[in-house]
C-alpha positions in Angstrom: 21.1 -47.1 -2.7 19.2 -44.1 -3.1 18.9 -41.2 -5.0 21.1 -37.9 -3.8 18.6 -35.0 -3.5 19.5 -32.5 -5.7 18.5 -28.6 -4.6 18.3 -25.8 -7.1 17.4 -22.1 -6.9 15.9 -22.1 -10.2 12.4 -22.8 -8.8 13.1 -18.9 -6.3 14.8 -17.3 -9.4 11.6 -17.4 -11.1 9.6 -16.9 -8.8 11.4 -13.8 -7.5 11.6 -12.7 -11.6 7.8 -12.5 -11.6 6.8 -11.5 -8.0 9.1 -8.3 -8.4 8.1 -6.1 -11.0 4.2 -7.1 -9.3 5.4 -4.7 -6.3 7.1 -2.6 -8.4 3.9 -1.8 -10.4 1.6 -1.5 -7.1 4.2 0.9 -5.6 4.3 2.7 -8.6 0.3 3.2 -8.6 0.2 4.3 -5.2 2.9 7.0 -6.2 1.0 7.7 -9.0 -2.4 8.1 -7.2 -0.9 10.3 -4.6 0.6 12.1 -6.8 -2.9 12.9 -9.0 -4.7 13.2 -5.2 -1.8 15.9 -4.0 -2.4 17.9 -6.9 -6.1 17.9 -6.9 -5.5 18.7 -3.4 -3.1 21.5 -4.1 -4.8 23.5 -6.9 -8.1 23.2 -4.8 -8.1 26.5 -2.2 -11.4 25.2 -0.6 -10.2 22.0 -0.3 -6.1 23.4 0.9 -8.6 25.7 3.4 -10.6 22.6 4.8 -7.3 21.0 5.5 -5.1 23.4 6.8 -7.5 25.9 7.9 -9.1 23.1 10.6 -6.6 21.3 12.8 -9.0 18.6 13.7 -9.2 17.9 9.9 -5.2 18.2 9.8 -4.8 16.1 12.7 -7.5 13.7 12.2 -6.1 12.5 8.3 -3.0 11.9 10.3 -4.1 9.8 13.0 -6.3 7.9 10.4 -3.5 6.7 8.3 -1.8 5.6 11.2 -4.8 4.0 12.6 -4.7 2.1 9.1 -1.7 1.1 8.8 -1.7 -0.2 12.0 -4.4 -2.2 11.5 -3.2 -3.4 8.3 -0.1 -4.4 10.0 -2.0 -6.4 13.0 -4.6 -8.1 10.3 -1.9 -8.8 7.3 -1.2 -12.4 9.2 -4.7 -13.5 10.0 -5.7 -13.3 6.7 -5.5 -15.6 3.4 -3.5 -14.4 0.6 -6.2 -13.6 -1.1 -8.1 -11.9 1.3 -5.1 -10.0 2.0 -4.0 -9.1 -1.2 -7.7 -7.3 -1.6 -7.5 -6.0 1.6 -4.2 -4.4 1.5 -4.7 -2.8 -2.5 -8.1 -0.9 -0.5 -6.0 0.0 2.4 -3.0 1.5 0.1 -5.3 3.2 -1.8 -7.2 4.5 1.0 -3.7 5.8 2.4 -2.9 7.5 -0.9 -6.3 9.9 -0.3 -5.4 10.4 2.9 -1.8 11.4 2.2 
């Protein structure tokens, strides 16, 4: 007679324990950056006048993050985890400056 199979979720407790706080800390340097890039942005009246003062600047930093994410969003399941874990940390980053 054979053996019953016997399923657990102690294998996706664990791995959920550890994969977690991983996002948590990426999301929370992304804030972070942002954060440090708004405020350079915002005590900088050259830089607040470059922005604001040219609405194909403006308008242009908008479209780009979109572009990005988009293509993020259309590469993200082409690539190996690897790959994609590189390529995604650039592209957040990258969206953080643009933000």
């Amino acid at each position: 007679m054979e053996q019953p199979i016997i399923i657990t979720a102690e294998p996706t407790v664990k791995g959920r324990s550890s994969f977690l706080p991983r996002v948590y800390n990426w999301m929370t340097a992304g804030l972070a950056l942002t954060a440090v890039v708004a405020l350079f942005t915002a005590s900088n009246p050259a830089l607040q006048k470059v922005v604001f003062g040219n609405s194909i600047v403006f308008y242009g930093l908008i479209i780009g993050e979109l572009g990005l994410v988009i293509t993020l969003s259309a590469a993200v399941r082409r690539l190996s985890a690897a790959t994609a874990t590189v390529e995604i940390a650039s592209a957040l980053i990258a969206t953080s400056f643009l933000n």
